[in-house]
N, C-alpha and C positions, 0 to 999 in steps of 0.2 A: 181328720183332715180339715184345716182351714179355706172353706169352701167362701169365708166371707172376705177373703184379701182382694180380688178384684177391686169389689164393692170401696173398700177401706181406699184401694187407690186412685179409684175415682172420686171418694168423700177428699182426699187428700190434694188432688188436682183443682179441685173446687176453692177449696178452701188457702192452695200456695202453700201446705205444711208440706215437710219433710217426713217422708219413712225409714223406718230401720229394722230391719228382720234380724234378729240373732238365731244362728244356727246351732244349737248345744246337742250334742249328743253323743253315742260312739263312733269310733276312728270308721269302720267301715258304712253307720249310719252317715256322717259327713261324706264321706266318698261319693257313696252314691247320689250325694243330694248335689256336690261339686260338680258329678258327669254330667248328670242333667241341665246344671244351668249354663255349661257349655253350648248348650242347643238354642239356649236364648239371646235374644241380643240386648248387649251392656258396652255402657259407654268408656270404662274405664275398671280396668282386672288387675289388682294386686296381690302376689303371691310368694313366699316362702317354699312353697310345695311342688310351681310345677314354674322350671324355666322357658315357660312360653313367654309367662304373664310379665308385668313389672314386679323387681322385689321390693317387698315392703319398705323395707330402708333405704330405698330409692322415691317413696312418698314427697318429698320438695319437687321431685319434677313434674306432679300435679297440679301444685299450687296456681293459679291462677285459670284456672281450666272450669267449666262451667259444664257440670254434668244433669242427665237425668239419670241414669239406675247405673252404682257403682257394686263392685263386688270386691269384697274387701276377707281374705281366704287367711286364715290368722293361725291357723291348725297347729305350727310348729313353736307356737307363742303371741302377746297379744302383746301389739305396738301399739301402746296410748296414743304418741305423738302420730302417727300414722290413723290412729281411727279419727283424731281429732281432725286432722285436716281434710282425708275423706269425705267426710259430710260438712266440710266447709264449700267443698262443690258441687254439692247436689244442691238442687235449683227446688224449687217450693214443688209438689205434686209429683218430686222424685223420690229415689229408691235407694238407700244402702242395705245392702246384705252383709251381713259380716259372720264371717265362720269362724266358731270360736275352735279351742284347745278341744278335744274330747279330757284331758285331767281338769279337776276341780281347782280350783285358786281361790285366794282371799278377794285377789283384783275382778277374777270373772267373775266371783259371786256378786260381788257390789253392780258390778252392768245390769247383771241379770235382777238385780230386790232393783235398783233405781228401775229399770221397765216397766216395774210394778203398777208403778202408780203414772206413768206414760201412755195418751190414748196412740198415737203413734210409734212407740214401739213393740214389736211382737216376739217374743221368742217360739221358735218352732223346733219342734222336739219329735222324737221320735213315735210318741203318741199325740201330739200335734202338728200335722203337717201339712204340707201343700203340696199342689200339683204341678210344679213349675211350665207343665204346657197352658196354661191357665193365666201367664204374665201376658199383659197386651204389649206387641209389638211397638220399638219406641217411635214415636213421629218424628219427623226430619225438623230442629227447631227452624224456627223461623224469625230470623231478625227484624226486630220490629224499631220504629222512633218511640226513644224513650221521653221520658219529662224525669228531669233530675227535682228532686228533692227539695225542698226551703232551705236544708244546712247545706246542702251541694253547693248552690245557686249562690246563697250567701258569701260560701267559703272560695270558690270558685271566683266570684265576681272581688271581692276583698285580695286575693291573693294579685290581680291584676290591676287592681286600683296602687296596691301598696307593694313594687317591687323589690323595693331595698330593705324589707321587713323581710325575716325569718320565718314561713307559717307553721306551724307544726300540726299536722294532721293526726289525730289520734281516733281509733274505730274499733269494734272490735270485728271478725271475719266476716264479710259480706254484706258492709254499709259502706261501698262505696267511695271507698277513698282515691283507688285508683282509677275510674271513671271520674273524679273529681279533678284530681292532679291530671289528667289529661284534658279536663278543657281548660285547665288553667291555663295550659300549655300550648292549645292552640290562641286563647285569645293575649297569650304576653307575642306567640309568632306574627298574629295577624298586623299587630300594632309596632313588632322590631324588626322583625324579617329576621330574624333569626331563632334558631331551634336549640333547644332548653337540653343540657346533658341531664340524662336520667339515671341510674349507678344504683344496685339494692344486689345482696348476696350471689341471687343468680337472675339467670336470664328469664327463666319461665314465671320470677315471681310478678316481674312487670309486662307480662304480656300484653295484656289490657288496656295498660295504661298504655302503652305504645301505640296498639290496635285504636284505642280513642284520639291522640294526638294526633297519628298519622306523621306529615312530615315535620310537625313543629318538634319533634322529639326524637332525640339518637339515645341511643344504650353503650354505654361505657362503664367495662370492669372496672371495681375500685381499686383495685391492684394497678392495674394500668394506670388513672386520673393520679396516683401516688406517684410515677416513674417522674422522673428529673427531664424529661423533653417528653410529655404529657399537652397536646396541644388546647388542652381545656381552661388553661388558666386564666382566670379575669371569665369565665361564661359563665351565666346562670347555671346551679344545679338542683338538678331533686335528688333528694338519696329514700326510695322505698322502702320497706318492709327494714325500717330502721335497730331494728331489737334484733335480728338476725345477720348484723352486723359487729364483729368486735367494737368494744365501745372505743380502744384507742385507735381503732381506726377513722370511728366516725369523728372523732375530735382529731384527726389530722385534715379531714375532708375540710369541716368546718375552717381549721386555721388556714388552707389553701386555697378553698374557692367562695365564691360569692353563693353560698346556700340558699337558696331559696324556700326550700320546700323541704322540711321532715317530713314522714309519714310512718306511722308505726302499728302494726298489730299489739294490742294488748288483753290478748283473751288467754293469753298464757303457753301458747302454742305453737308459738314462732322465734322458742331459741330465751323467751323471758317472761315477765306480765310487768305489772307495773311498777315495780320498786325498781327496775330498770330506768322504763320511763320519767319519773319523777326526778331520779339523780341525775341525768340525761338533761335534761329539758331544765334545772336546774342551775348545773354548769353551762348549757348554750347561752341561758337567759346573763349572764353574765359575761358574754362575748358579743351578740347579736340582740338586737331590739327586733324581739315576739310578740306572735299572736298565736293563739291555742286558737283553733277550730277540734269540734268535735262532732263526729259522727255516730249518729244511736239509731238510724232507722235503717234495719235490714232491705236490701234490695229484691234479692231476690228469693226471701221466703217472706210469712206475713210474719210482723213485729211476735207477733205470740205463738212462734213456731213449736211446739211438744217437745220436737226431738231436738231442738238447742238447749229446753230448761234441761233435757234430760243428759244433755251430753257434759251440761255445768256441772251437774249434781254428783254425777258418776266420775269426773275426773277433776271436780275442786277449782276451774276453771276461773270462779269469779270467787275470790274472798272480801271479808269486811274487814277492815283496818281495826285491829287488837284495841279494844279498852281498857287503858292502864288504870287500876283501880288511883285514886288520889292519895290515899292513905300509905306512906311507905309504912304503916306502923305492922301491916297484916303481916303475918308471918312467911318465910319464904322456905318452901319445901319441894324434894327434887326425888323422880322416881325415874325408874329403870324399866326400860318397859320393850313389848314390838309394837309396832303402828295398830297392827289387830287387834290390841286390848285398849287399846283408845277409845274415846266414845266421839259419836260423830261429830260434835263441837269441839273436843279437844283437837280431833284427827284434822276438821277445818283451820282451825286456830293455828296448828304445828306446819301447815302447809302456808297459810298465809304469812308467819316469820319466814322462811324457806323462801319462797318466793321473790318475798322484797329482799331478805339481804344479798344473795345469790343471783349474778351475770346469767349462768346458767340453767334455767332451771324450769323444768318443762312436764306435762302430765305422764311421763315416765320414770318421772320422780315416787310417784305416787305409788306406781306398780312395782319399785322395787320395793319400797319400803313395806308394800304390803305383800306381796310376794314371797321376801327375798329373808329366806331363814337367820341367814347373817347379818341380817342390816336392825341394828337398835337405836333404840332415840334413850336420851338420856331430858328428862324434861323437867324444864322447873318450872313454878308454881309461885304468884305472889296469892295467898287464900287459892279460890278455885280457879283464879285466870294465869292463863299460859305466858309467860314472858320470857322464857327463853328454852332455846333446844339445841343438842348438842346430836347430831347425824354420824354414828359410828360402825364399823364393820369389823366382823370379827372374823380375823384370816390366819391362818397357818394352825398346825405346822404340814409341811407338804408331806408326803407318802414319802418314804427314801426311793420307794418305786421311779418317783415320778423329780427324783433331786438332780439327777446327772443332766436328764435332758434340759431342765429347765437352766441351768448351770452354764452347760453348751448353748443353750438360746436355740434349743431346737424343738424346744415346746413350750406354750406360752399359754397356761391357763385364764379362764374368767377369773377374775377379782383377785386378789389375791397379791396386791401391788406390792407391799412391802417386801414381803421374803421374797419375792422375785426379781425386784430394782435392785435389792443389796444383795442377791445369790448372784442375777446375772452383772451387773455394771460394776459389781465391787467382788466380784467372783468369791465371797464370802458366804461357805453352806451352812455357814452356824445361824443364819438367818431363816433359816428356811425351816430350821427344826423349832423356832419359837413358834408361840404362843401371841399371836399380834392383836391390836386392837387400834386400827384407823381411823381418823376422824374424816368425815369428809363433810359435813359443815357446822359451823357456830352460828347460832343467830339471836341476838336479843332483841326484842322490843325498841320498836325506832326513840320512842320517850327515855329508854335507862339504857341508850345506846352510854360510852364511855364512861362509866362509875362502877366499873371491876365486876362487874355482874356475869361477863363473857370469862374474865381470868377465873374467878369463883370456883363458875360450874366446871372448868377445864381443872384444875388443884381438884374437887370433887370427884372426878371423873377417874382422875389418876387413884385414887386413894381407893376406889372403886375395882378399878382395874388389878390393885396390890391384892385387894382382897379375895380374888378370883382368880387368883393364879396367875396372873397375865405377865409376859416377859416384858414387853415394851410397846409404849403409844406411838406410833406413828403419823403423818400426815405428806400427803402431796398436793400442790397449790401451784398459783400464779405468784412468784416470789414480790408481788406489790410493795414497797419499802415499809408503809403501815404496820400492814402484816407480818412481814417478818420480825417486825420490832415487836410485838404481841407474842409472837411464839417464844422468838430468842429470851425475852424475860422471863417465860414459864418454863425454862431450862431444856427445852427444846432445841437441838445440836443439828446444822446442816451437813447433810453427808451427801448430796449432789449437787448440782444444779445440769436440770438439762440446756442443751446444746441449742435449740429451738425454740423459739418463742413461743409462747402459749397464746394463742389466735384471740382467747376469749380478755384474757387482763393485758396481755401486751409484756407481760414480763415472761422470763424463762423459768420452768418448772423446777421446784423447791422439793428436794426428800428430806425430812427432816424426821429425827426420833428423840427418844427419848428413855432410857432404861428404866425399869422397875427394880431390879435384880445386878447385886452388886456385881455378877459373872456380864451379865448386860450390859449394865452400864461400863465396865471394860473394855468390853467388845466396840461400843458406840460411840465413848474416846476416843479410840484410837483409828474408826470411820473417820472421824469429824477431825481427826489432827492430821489425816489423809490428805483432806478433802481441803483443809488452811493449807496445807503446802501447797499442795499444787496450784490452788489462788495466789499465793506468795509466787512461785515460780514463774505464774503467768504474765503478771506483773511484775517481772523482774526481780525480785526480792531475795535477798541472800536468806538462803532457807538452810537449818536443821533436819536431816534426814534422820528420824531416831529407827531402829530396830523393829519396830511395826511398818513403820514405813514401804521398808524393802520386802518385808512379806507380804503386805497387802500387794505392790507391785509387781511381785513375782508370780502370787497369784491370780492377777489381771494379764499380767505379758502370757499365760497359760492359755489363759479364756482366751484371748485373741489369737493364741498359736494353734490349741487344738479346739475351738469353737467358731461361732459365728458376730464376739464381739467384736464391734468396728473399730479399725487404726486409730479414729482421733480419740477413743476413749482409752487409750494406751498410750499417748507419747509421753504422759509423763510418766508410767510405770516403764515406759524404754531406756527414759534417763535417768529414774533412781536408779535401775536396775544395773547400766552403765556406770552410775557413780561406785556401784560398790565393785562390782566385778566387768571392765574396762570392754566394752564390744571390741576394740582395737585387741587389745592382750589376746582375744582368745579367736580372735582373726575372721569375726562375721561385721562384717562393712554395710552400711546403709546408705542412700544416696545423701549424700553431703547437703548439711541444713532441715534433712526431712523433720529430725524430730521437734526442729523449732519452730517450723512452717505452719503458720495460717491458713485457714482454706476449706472450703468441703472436699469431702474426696476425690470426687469429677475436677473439682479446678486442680488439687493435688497432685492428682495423677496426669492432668495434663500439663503442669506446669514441670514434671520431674521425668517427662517423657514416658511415660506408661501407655500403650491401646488405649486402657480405662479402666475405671477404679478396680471394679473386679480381678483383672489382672494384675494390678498391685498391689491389691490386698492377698492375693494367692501367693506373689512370691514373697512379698513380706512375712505371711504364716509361715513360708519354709524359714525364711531367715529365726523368726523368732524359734521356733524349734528346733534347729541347730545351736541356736547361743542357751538354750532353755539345757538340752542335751548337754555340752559339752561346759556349762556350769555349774551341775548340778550336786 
């Protein structure tokens, strides 16, 4: 029993460092250690396991919240993104617990060797334990007058000097940026009598900054300041927690309002790290005349806090920008690999590409790839430094078990995108019995970014994939016009585009393939000669219906008659289906114009008199299964 934690927590309270208890052990040793700290008081319980608590992947409605002993209960899996920000709110001489899995992992073992060498972290185990009546009871904080900082004060005072300047605040968790931007806020009010629109993903991420400005500063969704009678226009704005905003969003923000203030997290945890910021703050600088302020001194733990070095180390949080050897002469070589046979420079290295080229891209990254049996890095090598990585998953074929539901859209497995986009939305099961291999990022080296280095390893990759049997490469994306131009040449065929925009690029989601196999590559034709018509049709366009056509259609008008795919991804299998064999000839009628009609379904269905959509999707499935029936 660790009879020396008190002790530890008072060295800790002294000192402003943070703690962190990891809990390993077996499911019913966890248990019992869980009931107990029920008894104790904690300022903040997130959990998987029991719906009293917060669940884990409800962790953003912590964010700005100022803890002393958090308990962090992870038993059914461990949320990186969610332990990272955890102990983004524990305050110096507090407490995180975190319970881990009782099964072993690559990800938990790496927590568990970084603690090692951390005097503030402890794991407690079943032969090392504690007495949880033994935690002291927590004090009621006490709000105290602070003194801000030298760069606060600076940044603060600069932001108010100079209001027609853009300032960009960049920090990483708990230096203060939103205690900054809120007195910036009171002294631009004191001096205009007017209050600064404040705008960041969600509401609890600005708490603080609000709770500091007071009345110089209102909160407004960025959805809202977007709408066309949006009464913000011509006001100062701050946009917070910048990196956890789509970037086309923030450059609408930008071309709408009078920006005042970026501020951005870049510790990698809030949705990006810095290859975000950079291209960001790039592009603004060439619309708005900036100032970068930067913030490095923790607030409220001491600068040399244990369990931050430890929380970088263990989730890769802070990289060092790749050293491209000068010599293109070294040789350039590409292996095959999982994350776990990496060594810890190379494993840093592959994260820091990741990081920068990728909108998205966060310490859960980390735990798939080291986790996650199916997830391979393809890596290249100029001599021994890393310059590019290619993030792939290897999916299908599904159980025939498990083919029908997923077909009907009535089961929806983990991963597994490709045979399931093309089984359910193109109601095609031949997809489902391949052999797939996904890529879900590319990344080179920002120095040999554009000189075919990305095309290379992808031709590589493929030739790789032939010789493993593999049916066909697949990929899903932000259809960004760049991008697309990069696949489409590496003879990558689009066979969807989704309906909705994709929040993160601003474009609509791209399924794209690519055959290996001459039965494949057949197959993936005649997706992609689907998928041009009906762009053709959209656009008006006198279109070729050939013989694959009307089968793909016939077997979509299915899906949506005896399934759960939705209307708009069938009207045009309604009208090939109609061109061949006439709805009118065989006497099933549709409300006149449906199939040509624009709309979500909600406006559909109220625009063509339906209750609501439900209800017109119900009798439509009869209709389609009467014409399916009586043409068959």
């Amino acid at each position: 029993m660790i009879n020396r934690l008190p002790e530890m927590l008072t060295k800790l309270a002294e000192q402003r460092h943070r703690g962190v208890l990891l809990l390993d052990g077996d499911a019913s040793w966890l248990a019992e250690n869980v009931q107990q700290l029920q008894q104790q008081s904690v300022d903040l319980w997130l959990s998987d396991s029991d719906p009293q608590h917060i669940a884990v992947h409800r962790y953003r409605d912590c964010l700005g919240r100022t803890t002393q002993r958090v308990v962090l209960d992870m038993r059914k899996g461990i949320h990186a993104d969610a332990l990272a920000a955890c102990l983004g709110t524990v305050t110096g001489g507090g407490l995180l617990i975190v319970v881990l899995p009782p099964q072993m992992s690559a990800f938990k073992r790496r927590l568990l060797q970084c603690a090692q060498t951390s005097s503030s972290v402890i794991v407690l185990t079943p032969t090392n334990t504690f007495d949880w009546s033994l935690l002291p009871d927590l004090k009621p904080v006490v709000k105290t007058d602070f003194e801000l900082t030298d760069e606060q004060t600076q940044a603060s005072a600069t932001m108010a000097d100079l209001i027609g300047t853009c300032h960009l605040i960049m920090a990483d968790r708990g230096r203060g940026k939103s205690t900054t931007l809120g007195v910036a806020c009171r002294r631009y009010y004191n001096h205009y009598k007017e209050p600064v629109i404040v705008t960041a993903a969600h509401p609890h991420a600005v708490q603080s900054l609000l709770e500091q400005a007071g009345d110089a500063a209102v909160f407004r969704p960025w959805d809202k300041l977007l709408q066309a009678d949006s009464d913000g226009h011509g006001k100062r704005l701050v946009i917070d927690e910048a990196a956890a905003i789509p970037l086309h969003i923030l450059r609408q923000l930008v071309d709408r309002y009078s920006v005042w203030a970026v501020a951005t997290t870049i510790d990698g945890y809030e949705g990006c790290g810095k290859g975000f910021a950079i291209r960001f703050v790039d592009w603004l600088r060439q619309r708005r005349i900036c100032k970068t302020h930067e913030l490095t001194q923790p607030l409220r733990w001491h600068p040399d806090d244990p369990a931050e070095q430890w929380l970088r180390d263990a989730l890769i949080l802070q990289t060092e920008p790749l050293t491209i050897p000068e010599s293109r002469q070294k040789e350039i070589s590409i292996r095959d690999c999982h994350a776990t046979q990496l060594t810890e420079q190379e494993l840093r290295d592959v994260m820091a590409l990741l990081l920068d080229a990728h909108y998205q891209s966060s310490p859960n990254d980390l735990r798939l790839l080291l986790d996650g049996n199916d997830q391979r890095l393809m890596v290249t090598y100029s001599g021994q430094t890393v310059i590019g990585v290619i993030w792939y998953v290897e999916e299908g074929p599904l159980t025939e078990s498990l083919q029908g539901a997923v077909l009907k859209g009535e089961r929806r497995l983990l991963g597994n995108i490709m045979p399931q986009a093309i089984g359910f939305y193109l109601q095609q099961p031949e997809a489902l019995s391949w052999r797939w291999w996904r890529v879900t990022r590319i990344a080179v080296a920002t120095a040999l970014q554009r000189q075919g280095l990305g095309f290379r390893m992808l031709q590589e990759l493929k030739q790789r994939a032939r010789e493993s049997n593999v049916d066909a490469l697949g990929s899903s994306f932000g259809a960004e016009p760049g991008v697309m131009k990069f696949w489409l040449a590496a003879d990558f065929q689009i066979l969807r585009m989704g309906r909705k925009m994709n929040m993160a690029s601003g474009f609509p989601n791209a399924l794209i393939a690519c055959g290996l196999k001459a039965t494949q590559r057949l197959f993936i034709d005649n997706w992609a000669h689907y998928y041009s018509t009906e762009i053709g049709w959209l656009q008006h366009h006198e279109v070729i219906l050939s013989p694959s056509c009307y089968s793909i259609a016939r077997q979509q008008l299915a899906g949506f008659a005896f399934g759960h795919l939705p209307f708009n991804d069938v009207q045009f299998a309604w009208r090939v289906c109609d061109h061949k064999k006439s709805l009118t000839a065989y006497e099933v009628k549709l409300p006149g114009g449906l199939l040509e009609a624009r709309g979500t379904l909600a406006e559909l269905a109220k625009k063509y008199g339906f209750p609501d959509q439900s209800s017109m999707q119900s009798q439509l499935r009869q209709l389609a299964r009467l014409y399916l029936e009586r043409t068959r």
